[in-house]
N, C-alpha and C positions, 0 to 999 in steps of 0.2 A: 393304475399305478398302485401299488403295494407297498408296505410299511417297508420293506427293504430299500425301493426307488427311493435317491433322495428327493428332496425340493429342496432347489435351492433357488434363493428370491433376491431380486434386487431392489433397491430401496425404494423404486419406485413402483414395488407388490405392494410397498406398506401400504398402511389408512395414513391418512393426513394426521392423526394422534402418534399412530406408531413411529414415525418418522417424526415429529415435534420431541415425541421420548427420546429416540435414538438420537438425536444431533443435541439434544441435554445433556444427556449420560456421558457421549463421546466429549464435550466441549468441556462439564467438571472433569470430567477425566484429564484433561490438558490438553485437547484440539485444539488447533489456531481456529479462527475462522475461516480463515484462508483452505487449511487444507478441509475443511468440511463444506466449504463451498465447491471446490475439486471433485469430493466424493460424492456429493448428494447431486450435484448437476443446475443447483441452485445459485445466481449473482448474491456475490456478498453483499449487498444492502438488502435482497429478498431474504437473504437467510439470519441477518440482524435483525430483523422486522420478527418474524416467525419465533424467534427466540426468544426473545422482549415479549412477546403478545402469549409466552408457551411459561411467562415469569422467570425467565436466567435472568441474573443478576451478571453481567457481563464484565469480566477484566477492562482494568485499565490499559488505558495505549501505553506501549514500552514507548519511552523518549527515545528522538530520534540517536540513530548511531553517529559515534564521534565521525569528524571526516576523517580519512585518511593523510589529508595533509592537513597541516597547521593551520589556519583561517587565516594568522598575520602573512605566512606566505603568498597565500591568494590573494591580499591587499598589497602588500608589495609590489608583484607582481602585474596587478591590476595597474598602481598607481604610478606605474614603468610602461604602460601606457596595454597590456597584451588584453584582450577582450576577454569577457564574460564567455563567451564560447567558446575559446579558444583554451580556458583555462580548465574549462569543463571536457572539451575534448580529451586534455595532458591527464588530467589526474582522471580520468573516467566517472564524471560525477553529472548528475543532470546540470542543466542553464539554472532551470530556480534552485537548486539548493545552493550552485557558487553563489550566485546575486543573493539568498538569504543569510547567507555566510560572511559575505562583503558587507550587507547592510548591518550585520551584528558588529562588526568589528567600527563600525563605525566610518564607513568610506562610501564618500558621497558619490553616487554614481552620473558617469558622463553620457550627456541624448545619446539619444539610438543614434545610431547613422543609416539605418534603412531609409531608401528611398521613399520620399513622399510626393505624395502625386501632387502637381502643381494646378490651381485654379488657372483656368483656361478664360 
């Protein structure tokens, strides 16, 4: 190969330093962790670790986002008697964040009703 040929290298040509540099640089720069876990092919808890032990000093967690409906709605609604998953279904939101949304507002929640297996 001749200085004309490129090389082009993927991040896993680097050294284990070059790559610790590279996912620094990219992450002051404004990487999520998220997308640099993407890039490098690394689980986000490996590539938290590696950064921490490489000295980043790591962002804080953005607070979670507002819901998209009211949280009194989902109590209402709740206490109209319609399920936790049911409510999570309508508005497209997981099971725990309704039930942490419900227990914010202060709404006592009703037993499960899944079946329990009976002592024999």
């Amino acid at each position: 190969m001749d200085e004309r040929t490129p090389h082009y290298r993927t991040f896993a040509d680097l050294t284990h330093d070059q790559q610790d540099d590279l996912l620094a640089d990219l992450y002051a720069g404004g990487s999520s962790l998220a997308e640099l876990a993407r890039m490098s092919g690394l689980s986000y808890s490996w590539l938290r670790r590696r950064l921490l032990k490489a000295g980043v000093e790591l962002r804080s967690r953005s607070r979670p986002r507002e819901s998209p409906v009211p949280p009194e709605t989902l109590a209402e609604e709740y206490r109209a008697g319609t399920s936790i998953l049911a409510l999570a279904e309508t508005y497209g939101l997981y099971y725990k964040r309704v039930r942490e949304l419900l227990l914010l507002e202060g709404v006592e929640l009703r037993p499960s009703t899944r079946a329990k297996r009976e002592d024999t």
